[in-house]
CHARMM-style PDB file with segment names, atoms N, HN, CA, C and O in Angstrom:
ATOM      1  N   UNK     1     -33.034   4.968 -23.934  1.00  0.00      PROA
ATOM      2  CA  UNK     1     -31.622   4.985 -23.615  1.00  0.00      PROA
ATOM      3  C   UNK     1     -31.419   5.830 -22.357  1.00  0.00      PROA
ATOM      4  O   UNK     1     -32.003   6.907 -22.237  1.00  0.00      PROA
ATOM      5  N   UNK     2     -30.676   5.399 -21.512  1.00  0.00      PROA
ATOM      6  HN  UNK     2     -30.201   4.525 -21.610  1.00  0.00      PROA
ATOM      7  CA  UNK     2     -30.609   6.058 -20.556  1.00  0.00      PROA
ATOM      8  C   UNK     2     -29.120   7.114 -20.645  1.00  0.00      PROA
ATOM      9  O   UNK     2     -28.002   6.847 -21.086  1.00  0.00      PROA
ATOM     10  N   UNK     3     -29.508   8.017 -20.206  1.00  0.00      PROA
ATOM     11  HN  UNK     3     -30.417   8.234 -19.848  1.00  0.00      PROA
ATOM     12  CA  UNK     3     -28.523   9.031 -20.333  1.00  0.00      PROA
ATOM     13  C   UNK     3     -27.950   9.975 -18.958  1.00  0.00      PROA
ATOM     14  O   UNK     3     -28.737  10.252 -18.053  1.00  0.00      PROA
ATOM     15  N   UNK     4     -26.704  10.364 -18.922  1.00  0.00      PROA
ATOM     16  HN  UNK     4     -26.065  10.140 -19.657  1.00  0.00      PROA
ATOM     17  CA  UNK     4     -26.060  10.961 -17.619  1.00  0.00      PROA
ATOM     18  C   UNK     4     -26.195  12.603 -18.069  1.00  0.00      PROA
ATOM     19  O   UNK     4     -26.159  13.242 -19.120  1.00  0.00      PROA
ATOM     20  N   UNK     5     -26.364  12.872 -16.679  1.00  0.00      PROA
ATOM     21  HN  UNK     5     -26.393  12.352 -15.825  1.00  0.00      PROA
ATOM     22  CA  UNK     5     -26.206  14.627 -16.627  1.00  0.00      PROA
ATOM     23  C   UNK     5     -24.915  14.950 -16.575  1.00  0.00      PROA
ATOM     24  O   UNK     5     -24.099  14.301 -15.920  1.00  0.00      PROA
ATOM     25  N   UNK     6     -24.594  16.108 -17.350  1.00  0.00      PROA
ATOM     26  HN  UNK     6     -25.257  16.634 -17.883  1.00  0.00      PROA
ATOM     27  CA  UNK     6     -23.320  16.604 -17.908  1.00  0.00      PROA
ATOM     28  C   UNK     6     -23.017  18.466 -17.516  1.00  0.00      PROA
ATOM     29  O   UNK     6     -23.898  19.318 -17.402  1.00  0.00      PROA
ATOM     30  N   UNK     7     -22.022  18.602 -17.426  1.00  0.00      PROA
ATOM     31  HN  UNK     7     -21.307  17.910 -17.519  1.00  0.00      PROA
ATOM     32  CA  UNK     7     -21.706  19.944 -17.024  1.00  0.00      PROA
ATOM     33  C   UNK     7     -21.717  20.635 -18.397  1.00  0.00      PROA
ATOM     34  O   UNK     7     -20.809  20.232 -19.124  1.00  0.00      PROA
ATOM     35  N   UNK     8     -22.403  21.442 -18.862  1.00  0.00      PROA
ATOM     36  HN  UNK     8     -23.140  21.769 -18.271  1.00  0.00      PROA
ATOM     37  CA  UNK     8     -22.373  22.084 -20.170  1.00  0.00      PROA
ATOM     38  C   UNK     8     -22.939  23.059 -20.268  1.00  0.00      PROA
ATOM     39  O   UNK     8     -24.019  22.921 -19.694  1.00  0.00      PROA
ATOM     40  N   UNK     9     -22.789  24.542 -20.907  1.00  0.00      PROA
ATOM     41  HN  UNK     9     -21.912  24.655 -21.374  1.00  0.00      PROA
ATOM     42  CA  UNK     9     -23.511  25.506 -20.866  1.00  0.00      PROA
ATOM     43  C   UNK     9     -24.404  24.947 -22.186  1.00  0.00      PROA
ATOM     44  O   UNK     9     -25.413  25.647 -22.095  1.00  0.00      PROA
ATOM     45  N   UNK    10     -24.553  24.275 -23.094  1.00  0.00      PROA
ATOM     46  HN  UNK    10     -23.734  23.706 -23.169  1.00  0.00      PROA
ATOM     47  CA  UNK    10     -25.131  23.485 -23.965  1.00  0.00      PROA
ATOM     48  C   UNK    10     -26.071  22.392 -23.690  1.00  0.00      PROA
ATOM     49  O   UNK    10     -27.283  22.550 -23.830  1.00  0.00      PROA
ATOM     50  N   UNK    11     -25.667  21.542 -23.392  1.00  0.00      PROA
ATOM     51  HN  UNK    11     -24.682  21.413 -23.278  1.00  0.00      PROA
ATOM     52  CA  UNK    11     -25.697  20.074 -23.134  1.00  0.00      PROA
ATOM     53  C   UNK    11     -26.095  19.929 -21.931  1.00  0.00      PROA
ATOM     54  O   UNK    11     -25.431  20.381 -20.998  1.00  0.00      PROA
ATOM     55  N   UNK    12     -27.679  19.029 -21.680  1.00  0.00      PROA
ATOM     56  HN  UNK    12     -28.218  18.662 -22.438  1.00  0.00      PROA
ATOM     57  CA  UNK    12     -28.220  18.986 -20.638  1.00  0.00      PROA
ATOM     58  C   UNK    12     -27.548  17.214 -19.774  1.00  0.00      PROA
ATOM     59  O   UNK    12     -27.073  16.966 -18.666  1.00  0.00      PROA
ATOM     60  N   UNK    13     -27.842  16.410 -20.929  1.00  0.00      PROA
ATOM     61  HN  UNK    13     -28.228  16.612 -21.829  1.00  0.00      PROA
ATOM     62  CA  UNK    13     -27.268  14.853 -20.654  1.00  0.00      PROA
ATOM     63  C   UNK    13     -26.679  14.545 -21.953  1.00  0.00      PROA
ATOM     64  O   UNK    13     -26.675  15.283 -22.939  1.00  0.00      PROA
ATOM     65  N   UNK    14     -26.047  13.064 -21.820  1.00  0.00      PROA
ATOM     66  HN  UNK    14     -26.050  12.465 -21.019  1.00  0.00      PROA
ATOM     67  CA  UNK    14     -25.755  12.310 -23.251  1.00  0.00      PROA
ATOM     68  C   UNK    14     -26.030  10.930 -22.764  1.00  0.00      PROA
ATOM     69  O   UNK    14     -26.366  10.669 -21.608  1.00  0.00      PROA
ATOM     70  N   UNK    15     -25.914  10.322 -23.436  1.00  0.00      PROA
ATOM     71  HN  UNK    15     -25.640  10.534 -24.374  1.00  0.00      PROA
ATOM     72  CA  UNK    15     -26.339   8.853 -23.486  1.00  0.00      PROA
ATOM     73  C   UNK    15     -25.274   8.151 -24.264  1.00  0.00      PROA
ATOM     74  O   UNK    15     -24.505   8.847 -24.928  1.00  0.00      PROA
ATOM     75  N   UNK    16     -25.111   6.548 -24.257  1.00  0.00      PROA
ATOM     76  HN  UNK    16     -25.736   5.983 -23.718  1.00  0.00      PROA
ATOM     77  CA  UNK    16     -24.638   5.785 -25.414  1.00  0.00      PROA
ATOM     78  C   UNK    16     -25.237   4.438 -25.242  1.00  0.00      PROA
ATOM     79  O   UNK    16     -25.580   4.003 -24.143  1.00  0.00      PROA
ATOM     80  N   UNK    17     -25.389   3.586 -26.708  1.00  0.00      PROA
ATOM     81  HN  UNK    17     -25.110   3.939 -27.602  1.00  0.00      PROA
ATOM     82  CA  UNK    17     -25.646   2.638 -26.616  1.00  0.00      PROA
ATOM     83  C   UNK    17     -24.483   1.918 -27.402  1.00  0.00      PROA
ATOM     84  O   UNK    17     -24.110   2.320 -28.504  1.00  0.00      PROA
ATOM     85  N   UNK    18     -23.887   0.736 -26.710  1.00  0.00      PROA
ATOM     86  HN  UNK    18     -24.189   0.409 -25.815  1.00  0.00      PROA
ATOM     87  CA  UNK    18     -22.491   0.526 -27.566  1.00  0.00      PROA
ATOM     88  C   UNK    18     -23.448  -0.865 -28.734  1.00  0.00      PROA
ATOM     89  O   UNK    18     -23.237  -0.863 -29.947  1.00  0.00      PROA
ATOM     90  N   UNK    19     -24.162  -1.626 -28.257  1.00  0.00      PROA
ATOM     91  HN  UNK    19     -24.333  -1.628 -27.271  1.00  0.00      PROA
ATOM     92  CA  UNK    19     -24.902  -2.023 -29.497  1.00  0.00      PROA
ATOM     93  C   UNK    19     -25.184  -1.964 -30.447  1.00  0.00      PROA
ATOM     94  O   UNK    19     -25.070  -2.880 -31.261  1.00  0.00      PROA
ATOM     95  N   UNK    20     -25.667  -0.825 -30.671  1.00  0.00      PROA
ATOM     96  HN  UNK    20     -25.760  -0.081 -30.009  1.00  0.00      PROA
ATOM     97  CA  UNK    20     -25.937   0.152 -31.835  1.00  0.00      PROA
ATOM     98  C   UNK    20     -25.151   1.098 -32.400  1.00  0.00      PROA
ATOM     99  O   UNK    20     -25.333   1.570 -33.522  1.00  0.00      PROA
ATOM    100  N   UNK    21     -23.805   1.547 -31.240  1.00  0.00      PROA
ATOM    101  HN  UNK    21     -23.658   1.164 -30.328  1.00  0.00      PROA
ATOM    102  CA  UNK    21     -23.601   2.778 -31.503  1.00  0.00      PROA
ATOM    103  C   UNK    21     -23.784   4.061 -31.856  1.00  0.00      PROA
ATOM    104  O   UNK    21     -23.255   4.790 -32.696  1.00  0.00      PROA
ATOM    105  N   UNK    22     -24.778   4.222 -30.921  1.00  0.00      PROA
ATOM    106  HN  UNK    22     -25.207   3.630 -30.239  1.00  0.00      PROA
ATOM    107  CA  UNK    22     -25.814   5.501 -30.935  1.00  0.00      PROA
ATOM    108  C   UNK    22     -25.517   6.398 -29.490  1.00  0.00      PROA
ATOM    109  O   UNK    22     -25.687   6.022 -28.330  1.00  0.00      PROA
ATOM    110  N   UNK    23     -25.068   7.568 -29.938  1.00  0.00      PROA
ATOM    111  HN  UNK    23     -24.930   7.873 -30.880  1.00  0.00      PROA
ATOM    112  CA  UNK    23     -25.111   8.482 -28.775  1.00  0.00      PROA
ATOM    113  C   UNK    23     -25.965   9.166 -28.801  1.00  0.00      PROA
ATOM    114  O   UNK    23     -26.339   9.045 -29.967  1.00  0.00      PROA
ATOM    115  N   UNK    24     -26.681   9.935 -28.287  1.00  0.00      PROA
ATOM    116  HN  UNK    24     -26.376  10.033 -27.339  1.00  0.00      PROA
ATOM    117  CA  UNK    24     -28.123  10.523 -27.479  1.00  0.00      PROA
ATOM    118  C   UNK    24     -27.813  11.677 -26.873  1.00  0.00      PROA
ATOM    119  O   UNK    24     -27.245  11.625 -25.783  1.00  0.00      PROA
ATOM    120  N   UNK    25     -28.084  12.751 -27.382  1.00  0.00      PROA
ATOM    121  HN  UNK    25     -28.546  12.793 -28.268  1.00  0.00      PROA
ATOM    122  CA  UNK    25     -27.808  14.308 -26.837  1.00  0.00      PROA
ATOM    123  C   UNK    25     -29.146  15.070 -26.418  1.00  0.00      PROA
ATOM    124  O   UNK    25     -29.965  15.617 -27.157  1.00  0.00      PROA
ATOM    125  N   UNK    26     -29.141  14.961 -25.110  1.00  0.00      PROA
ATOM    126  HN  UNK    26     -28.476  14.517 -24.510  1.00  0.00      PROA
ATOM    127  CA  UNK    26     -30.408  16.078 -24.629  1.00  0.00      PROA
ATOM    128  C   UNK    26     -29.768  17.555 -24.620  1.00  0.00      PROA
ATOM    129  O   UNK    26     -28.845  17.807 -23.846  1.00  0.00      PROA
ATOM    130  N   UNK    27     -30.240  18.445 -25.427  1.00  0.00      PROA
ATOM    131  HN  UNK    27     -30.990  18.241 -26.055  1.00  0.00      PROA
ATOM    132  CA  UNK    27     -30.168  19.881 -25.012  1.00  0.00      PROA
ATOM    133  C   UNK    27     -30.469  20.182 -24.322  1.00  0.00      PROA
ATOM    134  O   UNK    27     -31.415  19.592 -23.799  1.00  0.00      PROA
ATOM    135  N   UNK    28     -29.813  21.605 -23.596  1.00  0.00      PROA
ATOM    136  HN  UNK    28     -29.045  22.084 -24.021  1.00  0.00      PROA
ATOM    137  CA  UNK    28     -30.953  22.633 -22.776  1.00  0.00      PROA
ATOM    138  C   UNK    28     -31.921  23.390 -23.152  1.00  0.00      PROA
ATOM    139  O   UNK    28     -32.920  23.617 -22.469  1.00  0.00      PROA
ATOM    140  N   UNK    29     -31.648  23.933 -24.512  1.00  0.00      PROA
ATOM    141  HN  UNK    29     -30.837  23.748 -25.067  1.00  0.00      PROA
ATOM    142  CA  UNK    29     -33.209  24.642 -24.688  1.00  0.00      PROA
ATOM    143  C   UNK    29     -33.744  23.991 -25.694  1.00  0.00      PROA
ATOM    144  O   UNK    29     -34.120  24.526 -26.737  1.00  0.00      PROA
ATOM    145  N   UNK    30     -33.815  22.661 -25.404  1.00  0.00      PROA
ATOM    146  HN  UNK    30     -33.510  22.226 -24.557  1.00  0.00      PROA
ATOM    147  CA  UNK    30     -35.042  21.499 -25.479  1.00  0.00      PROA
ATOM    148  C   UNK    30     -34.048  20.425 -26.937  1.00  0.00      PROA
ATOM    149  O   UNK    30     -32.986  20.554 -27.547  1.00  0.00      PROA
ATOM    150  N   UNK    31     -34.956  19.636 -26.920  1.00  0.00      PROA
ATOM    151  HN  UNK    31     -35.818  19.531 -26.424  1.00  0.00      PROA
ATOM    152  CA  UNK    31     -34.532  18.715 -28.301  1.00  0.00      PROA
ATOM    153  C   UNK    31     -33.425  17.357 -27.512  1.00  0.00      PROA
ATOM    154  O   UNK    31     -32.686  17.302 -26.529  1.00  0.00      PROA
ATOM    155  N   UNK    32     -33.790  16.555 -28.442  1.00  0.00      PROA
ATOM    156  HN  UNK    32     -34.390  16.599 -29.241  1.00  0.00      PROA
ATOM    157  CA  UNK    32     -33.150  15.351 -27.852  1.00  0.00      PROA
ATOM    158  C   UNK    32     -32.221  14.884 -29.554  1.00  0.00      PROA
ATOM    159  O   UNK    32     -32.933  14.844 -30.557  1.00  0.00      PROA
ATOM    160  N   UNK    33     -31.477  14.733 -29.629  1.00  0.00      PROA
ATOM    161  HN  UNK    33     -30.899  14.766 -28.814  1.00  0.00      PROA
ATOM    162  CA  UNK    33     -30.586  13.546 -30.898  1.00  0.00      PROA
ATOM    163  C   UNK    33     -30.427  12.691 -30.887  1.00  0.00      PROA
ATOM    164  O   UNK    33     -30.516  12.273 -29.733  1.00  0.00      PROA
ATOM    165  N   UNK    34     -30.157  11.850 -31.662  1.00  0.00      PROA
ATOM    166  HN  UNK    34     -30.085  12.189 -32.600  1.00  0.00      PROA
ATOM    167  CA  UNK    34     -29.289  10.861 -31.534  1.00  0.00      PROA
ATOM    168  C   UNK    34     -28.445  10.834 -32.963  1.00  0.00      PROA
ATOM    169  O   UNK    34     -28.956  11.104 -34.049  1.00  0.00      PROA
ATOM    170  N   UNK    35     -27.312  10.528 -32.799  1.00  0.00      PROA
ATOM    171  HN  UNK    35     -26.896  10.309 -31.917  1.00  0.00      PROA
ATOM    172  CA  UNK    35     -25.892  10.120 -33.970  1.00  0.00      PROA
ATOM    173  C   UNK    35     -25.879   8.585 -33.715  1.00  0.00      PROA
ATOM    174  O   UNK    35     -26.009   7.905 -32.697  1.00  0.00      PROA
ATOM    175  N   UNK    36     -25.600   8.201 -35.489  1.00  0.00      PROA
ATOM    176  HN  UNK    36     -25.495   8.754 -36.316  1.00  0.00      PROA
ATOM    177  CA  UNK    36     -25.952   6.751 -35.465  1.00  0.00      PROA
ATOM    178  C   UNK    36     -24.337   6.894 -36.136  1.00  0.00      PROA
ATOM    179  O   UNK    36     -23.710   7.811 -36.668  1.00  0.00      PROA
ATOM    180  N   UNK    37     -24.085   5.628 -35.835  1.00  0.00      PROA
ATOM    181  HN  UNK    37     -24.594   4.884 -35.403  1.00  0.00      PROA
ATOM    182  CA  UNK    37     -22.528   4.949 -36.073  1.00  0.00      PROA
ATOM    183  C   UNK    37     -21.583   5.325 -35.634  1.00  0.00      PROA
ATOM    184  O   UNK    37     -20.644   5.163 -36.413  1.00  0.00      PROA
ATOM    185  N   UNK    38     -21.143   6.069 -34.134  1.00  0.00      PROA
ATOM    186  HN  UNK    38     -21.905   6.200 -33.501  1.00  0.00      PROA
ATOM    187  CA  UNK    38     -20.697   6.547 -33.158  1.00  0.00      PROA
ATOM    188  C   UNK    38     -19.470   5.692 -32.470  1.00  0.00      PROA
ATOM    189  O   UNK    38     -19.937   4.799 -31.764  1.00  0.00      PROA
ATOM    190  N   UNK    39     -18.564   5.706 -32.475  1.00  0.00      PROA
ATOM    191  HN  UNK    39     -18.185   6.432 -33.049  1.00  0.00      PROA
ATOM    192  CA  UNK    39     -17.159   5.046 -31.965  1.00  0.00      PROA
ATOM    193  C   UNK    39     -17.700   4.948 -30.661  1.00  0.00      PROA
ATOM    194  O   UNK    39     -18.586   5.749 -30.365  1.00  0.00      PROA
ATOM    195  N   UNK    40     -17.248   3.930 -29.646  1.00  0.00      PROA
ATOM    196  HN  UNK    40     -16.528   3.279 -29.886  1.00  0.00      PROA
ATOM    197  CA  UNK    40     -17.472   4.260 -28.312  1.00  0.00      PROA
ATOM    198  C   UNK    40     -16.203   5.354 -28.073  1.00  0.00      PROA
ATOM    199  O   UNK    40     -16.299   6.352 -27.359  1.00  0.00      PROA
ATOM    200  N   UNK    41     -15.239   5.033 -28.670  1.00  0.00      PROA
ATOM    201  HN  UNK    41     -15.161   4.222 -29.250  1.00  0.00      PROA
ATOM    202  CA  UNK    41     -14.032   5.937 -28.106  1.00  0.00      PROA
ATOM    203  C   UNK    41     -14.416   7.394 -28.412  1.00  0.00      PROA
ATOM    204  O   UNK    41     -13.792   8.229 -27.758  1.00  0.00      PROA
ATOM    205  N   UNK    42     -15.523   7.954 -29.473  1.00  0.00      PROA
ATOM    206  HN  UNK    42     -16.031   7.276 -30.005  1.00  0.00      PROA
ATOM    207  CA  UNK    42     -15.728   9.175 -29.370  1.00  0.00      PROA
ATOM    208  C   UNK    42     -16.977   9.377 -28.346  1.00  0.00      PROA
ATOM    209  O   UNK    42     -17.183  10.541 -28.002  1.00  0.00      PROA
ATOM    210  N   UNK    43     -17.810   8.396 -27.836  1.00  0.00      PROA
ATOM    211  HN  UNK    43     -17.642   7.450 -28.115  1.00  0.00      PROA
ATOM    212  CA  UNK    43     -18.676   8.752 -26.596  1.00  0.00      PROA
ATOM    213  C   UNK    43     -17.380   9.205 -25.198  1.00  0.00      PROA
ATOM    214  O   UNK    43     -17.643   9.966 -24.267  1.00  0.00      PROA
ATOM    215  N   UNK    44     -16.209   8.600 -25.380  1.00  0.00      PROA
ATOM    216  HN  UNK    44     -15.996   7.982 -26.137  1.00  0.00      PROA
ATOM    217  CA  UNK    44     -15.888   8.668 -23.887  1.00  0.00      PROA
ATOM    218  C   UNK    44     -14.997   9.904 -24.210  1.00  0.00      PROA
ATOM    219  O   UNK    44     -15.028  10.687 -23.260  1.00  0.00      PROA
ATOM    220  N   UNK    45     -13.900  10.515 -25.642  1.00  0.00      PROA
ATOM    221  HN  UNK    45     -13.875   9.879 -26.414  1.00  0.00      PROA
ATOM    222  CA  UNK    45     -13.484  11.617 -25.941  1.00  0.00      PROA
ATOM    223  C   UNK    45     -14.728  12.830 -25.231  1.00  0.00      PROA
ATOM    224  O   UNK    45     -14.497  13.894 -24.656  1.00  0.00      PROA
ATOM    225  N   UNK    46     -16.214  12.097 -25.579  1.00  0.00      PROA
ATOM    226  HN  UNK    46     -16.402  11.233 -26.046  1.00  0.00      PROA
ATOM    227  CA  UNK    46     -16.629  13.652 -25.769  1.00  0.00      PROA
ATOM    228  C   UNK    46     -17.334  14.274 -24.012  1.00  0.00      PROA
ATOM    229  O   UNK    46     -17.634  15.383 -23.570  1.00  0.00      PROA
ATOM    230  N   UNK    47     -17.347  13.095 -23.546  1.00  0.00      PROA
ATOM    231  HN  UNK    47     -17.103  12.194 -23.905  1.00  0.00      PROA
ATOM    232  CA  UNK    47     -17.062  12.954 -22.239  1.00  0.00      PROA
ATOM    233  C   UNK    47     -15.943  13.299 -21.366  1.00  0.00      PROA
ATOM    234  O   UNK    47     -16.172  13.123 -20.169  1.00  0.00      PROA
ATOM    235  N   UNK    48     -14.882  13.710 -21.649  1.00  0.00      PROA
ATOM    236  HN  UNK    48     -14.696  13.853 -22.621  1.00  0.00      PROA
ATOM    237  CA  UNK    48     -13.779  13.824 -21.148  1.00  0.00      PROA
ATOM    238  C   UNK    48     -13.256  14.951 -21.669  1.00  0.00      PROA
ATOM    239  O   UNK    48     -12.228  15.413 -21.175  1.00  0.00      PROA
ATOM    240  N   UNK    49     -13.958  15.643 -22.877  1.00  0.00      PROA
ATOM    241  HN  UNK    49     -14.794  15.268 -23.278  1.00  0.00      PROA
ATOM    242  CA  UNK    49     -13.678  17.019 -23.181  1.00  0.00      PROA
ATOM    243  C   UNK    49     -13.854  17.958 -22.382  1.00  0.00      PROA
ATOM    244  O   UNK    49     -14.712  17.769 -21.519  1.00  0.00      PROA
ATOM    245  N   UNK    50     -13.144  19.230 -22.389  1.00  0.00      PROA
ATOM    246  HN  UNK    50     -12.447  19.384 -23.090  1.00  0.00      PROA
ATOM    247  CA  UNK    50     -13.251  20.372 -21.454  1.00  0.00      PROA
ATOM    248  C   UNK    50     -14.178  20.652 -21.409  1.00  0.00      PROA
ATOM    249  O   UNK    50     -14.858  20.568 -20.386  1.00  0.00      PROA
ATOM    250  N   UNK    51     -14.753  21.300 -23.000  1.00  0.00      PROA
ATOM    251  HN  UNK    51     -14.201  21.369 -23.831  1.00  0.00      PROA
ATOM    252  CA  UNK    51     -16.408  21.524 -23.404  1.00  0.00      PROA
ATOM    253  C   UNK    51     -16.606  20.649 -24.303  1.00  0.00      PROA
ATOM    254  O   UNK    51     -16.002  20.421 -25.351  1.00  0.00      PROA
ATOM    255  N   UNK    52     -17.703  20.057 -23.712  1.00  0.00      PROA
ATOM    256  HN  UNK    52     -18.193  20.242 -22.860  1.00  0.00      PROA
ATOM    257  CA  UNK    52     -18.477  19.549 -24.517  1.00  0.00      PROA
ATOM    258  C   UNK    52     -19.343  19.859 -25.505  1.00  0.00      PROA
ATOM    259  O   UNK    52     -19.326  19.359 -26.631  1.00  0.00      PROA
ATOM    260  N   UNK    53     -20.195  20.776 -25.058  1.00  0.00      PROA
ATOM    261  HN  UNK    53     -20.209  21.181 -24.144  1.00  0.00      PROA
ATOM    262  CA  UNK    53     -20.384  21.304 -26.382  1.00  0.00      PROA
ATOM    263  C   UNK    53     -19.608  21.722 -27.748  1.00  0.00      PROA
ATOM    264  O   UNK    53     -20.194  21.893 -28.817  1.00  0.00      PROA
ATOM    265  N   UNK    54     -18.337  21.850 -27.578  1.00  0.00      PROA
ATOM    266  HN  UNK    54     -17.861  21.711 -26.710  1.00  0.00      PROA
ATOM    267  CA  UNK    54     -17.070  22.163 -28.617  1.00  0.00      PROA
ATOM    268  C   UNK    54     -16.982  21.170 -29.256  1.00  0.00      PROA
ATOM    269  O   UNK    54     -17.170  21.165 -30.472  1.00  0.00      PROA
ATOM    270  N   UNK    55     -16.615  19.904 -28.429  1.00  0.00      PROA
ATOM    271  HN  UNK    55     -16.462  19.908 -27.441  1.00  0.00      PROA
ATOM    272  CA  UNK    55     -16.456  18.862 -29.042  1.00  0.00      PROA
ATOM    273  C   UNK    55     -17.293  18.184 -29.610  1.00  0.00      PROA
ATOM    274  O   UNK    55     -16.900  17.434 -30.503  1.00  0.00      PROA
ATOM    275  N   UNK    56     -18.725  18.232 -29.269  1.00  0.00      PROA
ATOM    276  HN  UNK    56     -19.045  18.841 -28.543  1.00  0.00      PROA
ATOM    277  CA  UNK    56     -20.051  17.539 -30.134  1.00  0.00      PROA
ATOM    278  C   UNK    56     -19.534  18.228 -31.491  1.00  0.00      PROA
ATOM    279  O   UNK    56     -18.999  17.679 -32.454  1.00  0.00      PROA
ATOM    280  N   UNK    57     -19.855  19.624 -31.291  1.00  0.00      PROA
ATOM    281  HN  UNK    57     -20.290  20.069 -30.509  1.00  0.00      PROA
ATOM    282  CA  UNK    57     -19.805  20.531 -32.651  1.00  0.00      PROA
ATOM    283  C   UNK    57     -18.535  19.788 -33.516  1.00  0.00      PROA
ATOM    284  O   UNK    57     -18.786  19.012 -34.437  1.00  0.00      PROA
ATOM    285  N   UNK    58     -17.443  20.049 -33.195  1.00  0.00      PROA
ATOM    286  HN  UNK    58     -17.239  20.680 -32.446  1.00  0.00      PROA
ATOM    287  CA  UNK    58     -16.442  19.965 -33.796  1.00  0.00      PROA
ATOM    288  C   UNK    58     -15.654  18.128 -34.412  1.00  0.00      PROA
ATOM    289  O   UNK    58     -14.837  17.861 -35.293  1.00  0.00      PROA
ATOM    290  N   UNK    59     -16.321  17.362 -33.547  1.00  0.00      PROA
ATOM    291  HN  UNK    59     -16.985  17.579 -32.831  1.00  0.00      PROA
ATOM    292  CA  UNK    59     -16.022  15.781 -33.561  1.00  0.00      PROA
ATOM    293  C   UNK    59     -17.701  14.710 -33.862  1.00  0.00      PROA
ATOM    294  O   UNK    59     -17.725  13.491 -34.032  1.00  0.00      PROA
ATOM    295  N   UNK    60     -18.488  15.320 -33.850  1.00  0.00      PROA
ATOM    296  HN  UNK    60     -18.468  16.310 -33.713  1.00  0.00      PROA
ATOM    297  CA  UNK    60     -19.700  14.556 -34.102  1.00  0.00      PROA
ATOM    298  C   UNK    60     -20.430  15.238 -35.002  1.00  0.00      PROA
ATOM    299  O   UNK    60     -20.555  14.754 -36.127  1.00  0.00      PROA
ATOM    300  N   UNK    61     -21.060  16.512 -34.669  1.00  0.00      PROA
ATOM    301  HN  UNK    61     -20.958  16.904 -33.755  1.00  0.00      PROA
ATOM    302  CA  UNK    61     -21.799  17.418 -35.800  1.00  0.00      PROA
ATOM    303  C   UNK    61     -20.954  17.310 -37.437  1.00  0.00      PROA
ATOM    304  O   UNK    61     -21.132  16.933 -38.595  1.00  0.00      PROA
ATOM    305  N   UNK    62     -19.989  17.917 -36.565  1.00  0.00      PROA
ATOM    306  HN  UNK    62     -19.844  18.223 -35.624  1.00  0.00      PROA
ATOM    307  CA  UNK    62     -19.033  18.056 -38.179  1.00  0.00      PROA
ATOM    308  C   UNK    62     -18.608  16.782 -39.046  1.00  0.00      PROA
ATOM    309  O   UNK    62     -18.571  16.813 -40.276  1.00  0.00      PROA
ATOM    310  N   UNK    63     -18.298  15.682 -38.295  1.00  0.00      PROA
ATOM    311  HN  UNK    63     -18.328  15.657 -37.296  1.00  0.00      PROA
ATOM    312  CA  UNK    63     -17.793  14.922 -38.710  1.00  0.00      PROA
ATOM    313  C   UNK    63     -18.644  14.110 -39.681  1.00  0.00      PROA
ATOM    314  O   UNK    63     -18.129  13.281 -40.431  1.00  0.00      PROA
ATOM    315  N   UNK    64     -20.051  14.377 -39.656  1.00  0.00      PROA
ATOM    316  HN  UNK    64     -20.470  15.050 -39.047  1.00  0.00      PROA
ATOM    317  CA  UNK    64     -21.000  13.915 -40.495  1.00  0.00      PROA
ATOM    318  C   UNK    64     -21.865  12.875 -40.205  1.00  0.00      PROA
ATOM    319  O   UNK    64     -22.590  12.482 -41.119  1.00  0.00      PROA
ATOM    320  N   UNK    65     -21.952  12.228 -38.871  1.00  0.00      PROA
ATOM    321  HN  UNK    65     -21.363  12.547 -38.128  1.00  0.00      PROA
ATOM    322  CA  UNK    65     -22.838  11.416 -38.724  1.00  0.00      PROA
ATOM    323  C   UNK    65     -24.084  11.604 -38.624  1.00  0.00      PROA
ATOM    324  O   UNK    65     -24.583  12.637 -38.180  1.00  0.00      PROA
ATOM    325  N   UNK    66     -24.800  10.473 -39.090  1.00  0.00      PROA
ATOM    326  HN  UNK    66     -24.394   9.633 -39.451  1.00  0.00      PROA
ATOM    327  CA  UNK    66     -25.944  10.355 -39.436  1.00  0.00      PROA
ATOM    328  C   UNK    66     -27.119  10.600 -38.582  1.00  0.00      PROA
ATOM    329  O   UNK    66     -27.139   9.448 -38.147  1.00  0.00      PROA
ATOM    330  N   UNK    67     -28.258  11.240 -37.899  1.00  0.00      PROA
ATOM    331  HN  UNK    67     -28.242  12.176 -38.252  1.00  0.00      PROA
ATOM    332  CA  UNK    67     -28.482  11.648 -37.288  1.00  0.00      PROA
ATOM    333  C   UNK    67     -30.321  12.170 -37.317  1.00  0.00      PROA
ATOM    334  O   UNK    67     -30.844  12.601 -38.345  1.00  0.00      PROA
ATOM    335  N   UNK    68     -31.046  12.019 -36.035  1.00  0.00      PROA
ATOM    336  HN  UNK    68     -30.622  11.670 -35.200  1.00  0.00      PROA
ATOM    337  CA  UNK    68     -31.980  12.460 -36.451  1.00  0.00      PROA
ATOM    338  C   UNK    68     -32.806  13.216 -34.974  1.00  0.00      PROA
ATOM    339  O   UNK    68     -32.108  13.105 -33.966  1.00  0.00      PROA
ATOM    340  N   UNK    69     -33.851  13.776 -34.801  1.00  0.00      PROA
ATOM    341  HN  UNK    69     -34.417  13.866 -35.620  1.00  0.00      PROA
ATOM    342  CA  UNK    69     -33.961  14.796 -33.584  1.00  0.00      PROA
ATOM    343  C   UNK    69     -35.002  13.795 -33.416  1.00  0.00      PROA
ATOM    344  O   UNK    69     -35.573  13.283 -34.379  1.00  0.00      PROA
ATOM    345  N   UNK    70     -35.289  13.472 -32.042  1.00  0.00      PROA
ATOM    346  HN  UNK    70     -34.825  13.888 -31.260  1.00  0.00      PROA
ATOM    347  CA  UNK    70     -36.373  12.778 -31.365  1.00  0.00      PROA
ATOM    348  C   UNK    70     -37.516  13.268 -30.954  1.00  0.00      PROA
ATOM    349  OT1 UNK    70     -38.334  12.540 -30.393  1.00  0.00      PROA
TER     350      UNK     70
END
């Protein structure tokens, strides 16, 4: 999946695949994710958040999707 670089004291890139609905989180101090069953409208929310890292935490982490480290 190809993924964009992101301004984040967290968050190195993200990715999406609207196919699948899988977003793709590269960290900075290392580790890659992916969240399975992902709205596109929350790939472009979390994109358009102030912090992003806030919003992963607070709209994807929390929210319970399914998920596994690459």
């Amino acid at each position: 999946m190809q993924r964009i670089p992101v301004t984040s004291s967290n968050c190195a890139s993200v990715g999406y695949d609207a196919t699948t609905s899988t977003l793709e989180v590269e960290f900075k101090r290392g580790g890659v994710y992916q969240y399975f069953g992902v709205p596109a409208s929350e790939h472009a929310a979390l994109l358009a958040a102030s912090s992003i890292g806030g919003y992963l935490d607070a709209h994807i982490k929390k929210a319970g999707y399914r998920y596994e480290k690459l």
